[in-house]
Residue, then its C-alpha position, 0 to 999 in steps of 0.5 A: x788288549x782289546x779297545x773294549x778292555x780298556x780303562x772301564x770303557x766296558x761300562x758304556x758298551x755293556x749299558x749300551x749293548x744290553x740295554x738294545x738287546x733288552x728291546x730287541x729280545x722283548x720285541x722278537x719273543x712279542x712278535x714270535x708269540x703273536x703279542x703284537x703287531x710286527x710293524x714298529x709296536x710300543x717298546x713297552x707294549x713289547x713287554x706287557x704280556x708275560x713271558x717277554x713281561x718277565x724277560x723285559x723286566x729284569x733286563x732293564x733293572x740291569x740297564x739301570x743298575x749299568x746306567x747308574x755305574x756309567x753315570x758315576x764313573x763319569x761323574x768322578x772322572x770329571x771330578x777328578x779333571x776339574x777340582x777347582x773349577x766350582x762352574x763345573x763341579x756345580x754342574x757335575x753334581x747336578x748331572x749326577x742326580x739327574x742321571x740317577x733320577x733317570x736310572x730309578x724312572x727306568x726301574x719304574x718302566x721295567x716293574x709297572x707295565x703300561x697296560x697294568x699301571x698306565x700313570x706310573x708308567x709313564x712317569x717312570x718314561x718322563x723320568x727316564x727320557x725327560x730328565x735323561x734329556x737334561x742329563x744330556x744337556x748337561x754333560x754336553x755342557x759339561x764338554x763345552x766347558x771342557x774343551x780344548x783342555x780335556x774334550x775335543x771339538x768334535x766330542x762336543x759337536x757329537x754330543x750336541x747331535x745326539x741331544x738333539x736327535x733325541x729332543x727331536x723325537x720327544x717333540x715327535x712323540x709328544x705331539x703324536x701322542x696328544x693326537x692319538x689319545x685326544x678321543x678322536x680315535x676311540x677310547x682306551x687306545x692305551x690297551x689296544x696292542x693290534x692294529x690295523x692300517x685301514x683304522x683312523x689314528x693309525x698314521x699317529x699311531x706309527x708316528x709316535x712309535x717310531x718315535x719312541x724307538x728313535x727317543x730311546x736309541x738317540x739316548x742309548x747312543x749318546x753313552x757310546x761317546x763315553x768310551x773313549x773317555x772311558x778308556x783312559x779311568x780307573x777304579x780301585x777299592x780301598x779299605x780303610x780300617x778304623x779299629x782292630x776288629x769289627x766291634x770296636x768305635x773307630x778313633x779317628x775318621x779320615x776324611x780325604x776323598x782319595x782313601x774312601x771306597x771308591x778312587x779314581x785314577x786317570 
């Protein structure tokens, strides 16, 4: 068996693969097509102009449906290793919410490009990086309160990288951003897909991609830590009848999370 067919640590490697395959495709049909500039454009402004529109759209309503299939397992899982320690569910569950408002921001980047609906695209990216970064922080948390009983050392100290390799390159990107779109550069710089290194805004221009393409891969990264965790779940469906056909009101209902739709075993 290979590493990658154990337990369900797929889900991870598959959000992680597709997702960077999602970019890396857009990236090359944009650049293929003369859409953009081939040097470190915008994520997004790989997927403006159709055909790449269509391709880095529906890749990434995929990502997210991936995102929220690792977020959930994950969040049973630490269930499941910690019943009664109310610190920790507390956390959990709110790590869960958060995880899941990231995953819907990253619905909005796929279906509102950014020069068509700037505003609700960039909510859709605060959605996505800026309460997926709090996602990180809790789960980091989450291994710190963890550890030595469940999580190594190192798993937290890794963990701890990736959150700030990706709080880094939110700041970097702020502040580029802020400069390059103060009006000190031009107006309507949001539309401007080629540009050229002799024009003023050009070093923030480059700042803030690299940036943006450093924040999502810093993200990205983080859920490869998920595999070896991953490794060692499983799910299976359980389906609990509550009456001899399907027109029937059930009698009874069973309450006990272990016997509902989704269970885990570790």
């Amino acid at each position: 068996m290979w590493w990658f067919q154990q337990g369900l640590s797929f889900l991870p490697v598959a959000l992680v693969v597709w997702s960077a395959a999602s970019f890396v495709f857009s990236y090359i049909t944009a650049i293929t097509l003369h859409h953009v500039d081939p040097l470190v454009p915008y994520i997004s402004d790989t997927g403006t102009i159709p055909p790449e529109r269509c391709l880095f759209g529906i890749m990434l309503n995929i990502s997210a449906f991936l995102g929220v299939a690792t977020m959930y397992v994950r969040y049973k899982q630490v269930y499941a290793l910690n019943p009664e320690k109310s610190k920790i569910i507390k956390l959990n569950k709110i790590g869960l919410t958060l995880g899941l408002m990231s995953c819907f921001g990253l619905c909005i980047i796929a279906n509102f490009q950014k020069c068509i609906l700037y505003y609700i695209h960039v909510v859709g990216a605060c959605l996505t990086f800026g309460v997926g970064a709090i996602y990180m922080l809790v789960q980091t948390v989450l291994s710190y309160l963890m550890q030595p009983e469940v999580h190594s050392k190192d798993v937290f100290w890794i963990r701890l990288t990736m959150l700030v390799w990706c709080c880094s390159s939110i700041v970097s990107m702020f502040v580029s951003s802020v400069v390059l779109y103060s009006g000190l550069y031009g107006m309507n710089l949001v539309q401007k897909l080629h540009w050229d290194p002799q024009e003023k805004g050009y070093t923030a221009h480059i700042i803030s991609t690299v940036s943006e393409w450093s924040l999502a891969f810093s993200f990205l990264s983080f859920f490869l830590t998920y595999i070896r965790d991953f490794q060692k779940i499983s799910l299976r469906a359980v389906v609990s009848l509550h009456g001899r056909t399907l027109y029937n009101a059930p009698q009874s209902f069973v309450t006990d999370e272990q016997t509902l739709l989704i269970a885990g075993s570790i």
